[in-house]
N, C-alpha and C positions, 0 to 999 in steps of 0.2 A: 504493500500500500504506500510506502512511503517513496520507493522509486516511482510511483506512479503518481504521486504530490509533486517531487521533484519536477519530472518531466513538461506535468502542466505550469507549472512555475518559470520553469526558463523557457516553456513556449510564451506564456504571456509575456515576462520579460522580453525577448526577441521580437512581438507585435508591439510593446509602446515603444523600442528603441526604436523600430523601424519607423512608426508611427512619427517620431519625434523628429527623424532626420527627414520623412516625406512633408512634415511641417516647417523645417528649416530650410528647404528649398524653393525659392521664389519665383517665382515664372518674373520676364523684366515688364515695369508695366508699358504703358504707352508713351509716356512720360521719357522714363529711363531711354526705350529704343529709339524715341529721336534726336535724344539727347546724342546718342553714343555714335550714331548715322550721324549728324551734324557735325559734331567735332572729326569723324575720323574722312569725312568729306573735303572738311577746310582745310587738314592735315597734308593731303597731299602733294607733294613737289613733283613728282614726278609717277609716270606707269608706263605698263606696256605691255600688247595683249592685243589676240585679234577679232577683231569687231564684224558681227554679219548684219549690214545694215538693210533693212527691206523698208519698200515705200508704199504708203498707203495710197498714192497715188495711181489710177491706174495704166499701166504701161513702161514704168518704170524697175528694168529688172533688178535683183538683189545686188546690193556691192560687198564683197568683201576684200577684207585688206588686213594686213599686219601694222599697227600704230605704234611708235615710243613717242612719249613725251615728258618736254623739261623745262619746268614753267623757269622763268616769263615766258619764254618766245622761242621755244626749239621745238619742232614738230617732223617727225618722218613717218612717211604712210608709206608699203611696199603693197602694193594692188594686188590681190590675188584674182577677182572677180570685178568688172567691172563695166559698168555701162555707158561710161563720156571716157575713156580713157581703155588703152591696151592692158590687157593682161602680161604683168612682170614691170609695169610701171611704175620709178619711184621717184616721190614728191619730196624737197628737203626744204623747211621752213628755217630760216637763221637768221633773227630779227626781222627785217625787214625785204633778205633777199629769199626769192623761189626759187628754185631751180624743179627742171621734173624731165627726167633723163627715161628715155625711148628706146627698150632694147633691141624693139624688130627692126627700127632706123638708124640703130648707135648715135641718138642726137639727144643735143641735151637743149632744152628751152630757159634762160634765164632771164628773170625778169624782177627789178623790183616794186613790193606791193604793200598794199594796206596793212602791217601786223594784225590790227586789230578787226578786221574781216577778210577770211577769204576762201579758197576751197577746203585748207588743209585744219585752218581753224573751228571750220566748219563740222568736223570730224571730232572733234575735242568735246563731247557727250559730257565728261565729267567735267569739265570744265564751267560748263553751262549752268552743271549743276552748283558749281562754288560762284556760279553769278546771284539764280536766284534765290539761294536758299538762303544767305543774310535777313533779306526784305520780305521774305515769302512764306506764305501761309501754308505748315506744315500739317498731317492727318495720319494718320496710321490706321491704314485698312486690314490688318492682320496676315496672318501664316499663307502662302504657302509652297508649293514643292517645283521646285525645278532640278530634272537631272535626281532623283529620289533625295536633293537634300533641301531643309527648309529654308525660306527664305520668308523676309520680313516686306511688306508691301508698305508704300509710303507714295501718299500722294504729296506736290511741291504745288502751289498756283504761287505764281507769279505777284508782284503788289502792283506792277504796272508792265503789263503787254505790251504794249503800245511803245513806251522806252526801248524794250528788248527786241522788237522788230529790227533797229537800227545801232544793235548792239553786236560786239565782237563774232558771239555764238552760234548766230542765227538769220535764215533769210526768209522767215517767215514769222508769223505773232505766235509764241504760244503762250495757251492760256490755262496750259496744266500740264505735267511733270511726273510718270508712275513711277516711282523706282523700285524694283524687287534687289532687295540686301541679303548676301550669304549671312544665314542669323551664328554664325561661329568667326568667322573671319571681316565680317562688315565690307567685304570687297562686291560691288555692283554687278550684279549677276547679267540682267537687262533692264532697259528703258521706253520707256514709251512715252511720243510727244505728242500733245493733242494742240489743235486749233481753234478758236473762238467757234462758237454753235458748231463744233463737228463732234458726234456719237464714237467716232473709229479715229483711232492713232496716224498721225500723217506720217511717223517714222516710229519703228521698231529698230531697237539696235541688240543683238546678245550677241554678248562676248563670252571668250574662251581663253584659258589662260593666264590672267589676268594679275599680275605684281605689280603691290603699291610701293615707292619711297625705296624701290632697290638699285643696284648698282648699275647706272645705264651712262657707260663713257659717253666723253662729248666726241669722242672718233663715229660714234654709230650716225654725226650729224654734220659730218664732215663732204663736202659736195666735189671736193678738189678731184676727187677721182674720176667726175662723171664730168671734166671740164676737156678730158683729154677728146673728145668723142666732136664731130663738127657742131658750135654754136650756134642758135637761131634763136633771134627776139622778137617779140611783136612789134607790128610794123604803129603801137602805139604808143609803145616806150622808147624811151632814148636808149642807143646803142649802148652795149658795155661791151667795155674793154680791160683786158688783161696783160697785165706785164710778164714775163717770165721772170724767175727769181724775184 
């Protein structure tokens, strides 16, 4: 009888300790998760990872491409899939100069442009997102699963659309922002961008891959090598010229 006192004794034992640790574990609330998305948002200097951008628009086929970038102003896209541009096409942003070098033509197009808009910036999704999320009205839509892993949904609107039409990011208004967050690593799974009274996302972007704040030399932004290939500039820009040595 008394091994049998025993046994129910340390099974109840074993149900409040258990008990006690299922109560000491806190799911994050809505609060905490956009707190944690917001800072680790602002946080970043740099990433890189390849992005499959699809258009809500019809007729516009999927683009995908390999990105690094390094804020303020260094941007490289290497084209894997694309619809205005050859596949194996690569774009290199370095402040103020583009260059976007042609490998079925061995030509390289340089030109300089707007840092603060343009094709390659355009690309810059997260970037967009450390424009509006200072000003912007955030929401937490909950759980759920991309890839069988959880992720956190968060909607971003904008405080003023209208400003960010003719902002760095973007060449269109938008007037809301979905983000799905890896709910362990806080790194941007996908996005989704909506437009004033439109129901459906006018870009889809998911990424693969994806490393925040690691080691990305300033060589991967280096254009010099694609300088060797014959130069051609639009007939809207002034000529550039190069010295040797």
């Amino acid at each position: 009888m008394s091994k049998q006192i025993l046994i129910i004794v340390l099974i109840l034992g074993m149900a409040f300790t258990l008990g006690c640790l299922d109560n000491s574990i806190k799911e994050p609330n809505e609060d905490d998760i956009i707190s944690s998305f917001t800072s680790h948002q602002m946080s970043i200097w740099n990433y890189s990872g390849e992005l499959l951008i699809e258009s809500g628009i019809s007729g516009i086929l999927p683009e995908e491409c390999r990105i690094f970038v390094k804020y303020p102003s260094k941007i490289k896209a290497e084209y894997i899939q694309s619809s205005t541009r050859n596949n194996g096409t690569i774009s290199i942003l370095n402040g103020s100069r583009l260059i976007e070098y042609y490998p079925l033509s061995n030509r390289t197009l340089v030109f300089e442009t707007n840092p603060d808009g343009n094709s390659l910036t355009a690309l810059d999704y997260p970037g967009l997102l450390k424009k509006i999320i200072p000003e912007g009205n955030l929401s937490y839509q909950g759980v759920e699963y991309i890839d069988n892993k959880s992720t956190y949904v968060i909607d971003i609107s904008p405080e003023n659309p209208d400003e960010l039409f003719i902002e760095k990011y973007s060449t269109y208004q938008i007037s809301l922002a979905r983000v799905w967050i890896d709910s362990e690593s806080w790194i941007v799974k996908k996005i989704e961008l909506y437009g004033k009274e439109v129901l459906s996302p006018i870009v889809t972007v998911n990424y693969r891959n994806l490393t925040v704040n690691g080691d990305i030399p300033d060589d991967v932004f280096n254009s010099e090598q694609y300088l060797q290939y014959e130069i051609i500039t639009p007939p809207s820009h002034p000529p550039v010229i190069y010295e040797t040595g």
